[in-house]
SEKOL-189495 format. One line per field, with one value per residue (C-alpha): z, x, y. Coordinates in steps of 0.2 Angstrom, whole numbers, plus 2048, in hexadecimal, padded with zeros to 3 digits. Each point is the difference from the previous one (the first is absolute). Layout:
z = c(Z / ...)
x = c(X / ...)
y = c(Y / ...)
This chain:
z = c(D43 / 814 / 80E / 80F / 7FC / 80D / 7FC / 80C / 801 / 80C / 80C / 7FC / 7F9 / 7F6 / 7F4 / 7EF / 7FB / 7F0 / 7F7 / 7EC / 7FE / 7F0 / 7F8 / 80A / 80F / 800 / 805 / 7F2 / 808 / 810 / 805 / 80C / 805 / 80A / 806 / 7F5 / 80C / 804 / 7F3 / 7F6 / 806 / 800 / 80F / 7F7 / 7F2 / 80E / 806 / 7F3 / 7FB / 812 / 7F8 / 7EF / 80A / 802 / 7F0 / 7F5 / 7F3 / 7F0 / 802 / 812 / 7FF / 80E / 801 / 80B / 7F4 / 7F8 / 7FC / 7F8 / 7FD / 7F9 / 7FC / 7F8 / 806 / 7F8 / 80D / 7EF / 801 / 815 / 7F9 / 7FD / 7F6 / 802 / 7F5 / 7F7 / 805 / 808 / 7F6 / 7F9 / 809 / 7F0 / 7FC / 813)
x = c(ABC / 7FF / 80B / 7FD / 7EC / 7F5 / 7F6 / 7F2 / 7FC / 7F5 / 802 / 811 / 80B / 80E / 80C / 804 / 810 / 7FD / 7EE / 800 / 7F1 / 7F7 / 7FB / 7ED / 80B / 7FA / 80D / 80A / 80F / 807 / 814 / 806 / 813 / 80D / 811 / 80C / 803 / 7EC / 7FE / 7EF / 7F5 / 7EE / 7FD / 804 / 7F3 / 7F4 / 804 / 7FB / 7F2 / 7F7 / 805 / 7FA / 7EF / 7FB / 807 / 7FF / 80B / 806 / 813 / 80A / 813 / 80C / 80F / 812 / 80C / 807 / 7F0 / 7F0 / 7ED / 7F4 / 7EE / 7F2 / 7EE / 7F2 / 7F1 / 7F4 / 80A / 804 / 812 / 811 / 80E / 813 / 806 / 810 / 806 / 7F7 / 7F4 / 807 / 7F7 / 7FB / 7F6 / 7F8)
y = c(DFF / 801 / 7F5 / 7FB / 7FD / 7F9 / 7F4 / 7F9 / 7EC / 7F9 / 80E / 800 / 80F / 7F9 / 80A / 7FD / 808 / 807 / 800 / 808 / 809 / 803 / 812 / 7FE / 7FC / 7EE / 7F4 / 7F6 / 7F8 / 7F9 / 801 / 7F7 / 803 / 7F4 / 802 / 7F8 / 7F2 / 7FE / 7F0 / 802 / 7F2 / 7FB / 809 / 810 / 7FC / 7FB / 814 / 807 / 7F8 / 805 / 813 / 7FB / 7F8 / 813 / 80A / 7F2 / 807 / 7F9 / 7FC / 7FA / 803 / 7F9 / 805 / 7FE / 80B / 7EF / 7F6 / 807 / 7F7 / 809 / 7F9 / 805 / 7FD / 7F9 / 802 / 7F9 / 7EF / 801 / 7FE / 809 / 7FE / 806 / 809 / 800 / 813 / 80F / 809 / 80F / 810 / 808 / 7F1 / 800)
């Protein structure tokens, strides 16, 4: 797990906040955190899907302290679905 990664988009560096790495060090998830006042809008799934454009990972989690989304990406269908709660680390 590393914070603060930079992540470069069209000659842009951006920074997600929190990227989960796999045991190869490949990335596996995206964490995107808001102050608990900040409401979770499209414009914060529009955020982290420029991060997600480059380490296309396999679950996007948004997060302000009081509301949670978590979706899991299918790049075979070019679709995603949100899940219920977030994956348990074990099963990562």
């Amino acid at each position: 797990m590393a914070n603060e990664v930079m992540v470069k988009l069209n000659n842009t560096i951006k920074r997600c906040d929190t990227v989960l790495y796999r045991r190869d060090l490949s990335a596996r998830m995206i964490i995107e955190y808001k102050a608990p006042h900040i409401e979770i809008t499209q414009a914060v799934f529009d955020q982290i899907t420029r991060y997600n454009m480059v380490l296309k990972v396999d679950y996007l989690i948004v997060s302000n302290g009081i509301q949670h989304y978590c979706c899991q990406m299918d790049y075979h269908n070019q679709t995603y679905t949100f899940l219920q709660d977030i994956p348990d680390y074990g099963i990562l």
